[in-house]
N, C-alpha and C positions, 0 to 999 in steps of 0.2 A: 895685735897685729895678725893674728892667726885668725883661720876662716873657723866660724864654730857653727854649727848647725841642730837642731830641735828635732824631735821624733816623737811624735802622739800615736799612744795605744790605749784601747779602753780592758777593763774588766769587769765582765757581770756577773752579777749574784742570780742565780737560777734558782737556788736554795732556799730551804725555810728559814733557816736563822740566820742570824747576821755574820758577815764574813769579815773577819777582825787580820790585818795584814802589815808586816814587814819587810822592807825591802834592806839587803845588805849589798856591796860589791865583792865579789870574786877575783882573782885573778883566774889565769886561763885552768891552771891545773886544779880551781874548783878548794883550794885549802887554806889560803889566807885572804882574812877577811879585813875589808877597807870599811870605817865608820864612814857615815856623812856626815856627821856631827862635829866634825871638827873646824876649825879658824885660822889652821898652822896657814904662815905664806908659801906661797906655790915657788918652785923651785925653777932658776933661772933656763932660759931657753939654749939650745944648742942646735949648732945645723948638722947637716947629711939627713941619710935614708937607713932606718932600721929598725926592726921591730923589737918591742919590747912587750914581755909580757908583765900586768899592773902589780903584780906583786915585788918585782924587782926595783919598782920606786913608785911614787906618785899617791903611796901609802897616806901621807900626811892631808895630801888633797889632790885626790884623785881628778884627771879630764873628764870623766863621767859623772851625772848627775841626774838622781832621778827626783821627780817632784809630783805628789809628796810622799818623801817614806816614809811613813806606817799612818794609819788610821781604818776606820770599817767602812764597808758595801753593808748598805742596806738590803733586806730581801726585794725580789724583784728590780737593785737597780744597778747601775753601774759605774765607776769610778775613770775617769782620764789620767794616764798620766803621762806626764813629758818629760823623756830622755835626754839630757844637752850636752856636746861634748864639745869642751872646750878646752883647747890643750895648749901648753907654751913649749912643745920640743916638735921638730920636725921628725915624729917616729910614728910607728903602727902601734899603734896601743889595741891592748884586746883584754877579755876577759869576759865576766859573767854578773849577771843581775839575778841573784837568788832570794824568792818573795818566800817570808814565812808566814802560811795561813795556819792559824790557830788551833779553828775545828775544824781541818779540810778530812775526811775520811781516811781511812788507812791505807786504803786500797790504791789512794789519787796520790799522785805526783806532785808536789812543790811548784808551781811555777818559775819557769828560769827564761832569762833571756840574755843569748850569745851578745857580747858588745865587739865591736870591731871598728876606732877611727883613724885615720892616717890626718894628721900634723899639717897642716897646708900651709907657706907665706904667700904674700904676693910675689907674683913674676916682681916687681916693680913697685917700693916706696923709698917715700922721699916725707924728709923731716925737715920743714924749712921752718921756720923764725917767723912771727907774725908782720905784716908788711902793708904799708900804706902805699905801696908803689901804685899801681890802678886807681884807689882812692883820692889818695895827693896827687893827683894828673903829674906825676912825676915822668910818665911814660911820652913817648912822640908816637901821636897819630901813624 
């Protein structure tokens, strides 16, 4: 019932050797860390407006999803990948996507990407029953 939306970014290998990479989730303050690996069920929806940051829940199965976490960059090429946030609580969820490259130089920085989505319903649903009214000309012209 919630609006969920896709994000493509690429990464290139400019380098001579192959670039070998991990993605984990973050909460905001950057210290606990959410697997993808898991199967737990997603925890039931609630209404209003309010932020939460992902380490305070969503632990078991995070609104965030990046695809795919971990594998290598060939030299010379580049990798896609898609972010998807799909949430069942009407709240601001945030945090962080920290890549762990293997042989990145000592000097270079980890790869991170801030996440930030807001929880959407419809203005307006409706859960109606399957119906042959229109079908069965049950209706008057």
């Amino acid at each position: 019932m919630f609006q969920s939306r896709v994000f493509k970014f690429n990464i290139y290998n400019n380098g001579n050797i192959l670039l070998d990479y991990h993605w984990t989730l973050s909460g905001k303050n950057g210290s606990d860390k959410v697997s993808f690996e898991t199967n737990a069920e997603r925890p039931q929806s609630a209404t209003g407006k309010r932020r939460r940051d992902l380490t305070e829940s969503d632990i078991e199965k995070p609104p965030f999803l990046i695809e795919p976490t971990s594998g290598h960059v060939l030299v010379g090429q580049q990798q896609e990948f898609r972010v998807t946030f799909s949430p069942l609580d009407c709240v601001i969820s945030e945090g962080w996507l920290d890549c762990r490259v293997s042989n990145l130089a000592e000097a270079r920085i980890q790869p991170q990407v801030m996440l930030r989505g807001t929880g959407l319903m419809p203005f307006c649903h409706f859960e109606l029953e399957e119906s042959d009214y229109i079908t069965g000309n049950r209706r008057k012209p």
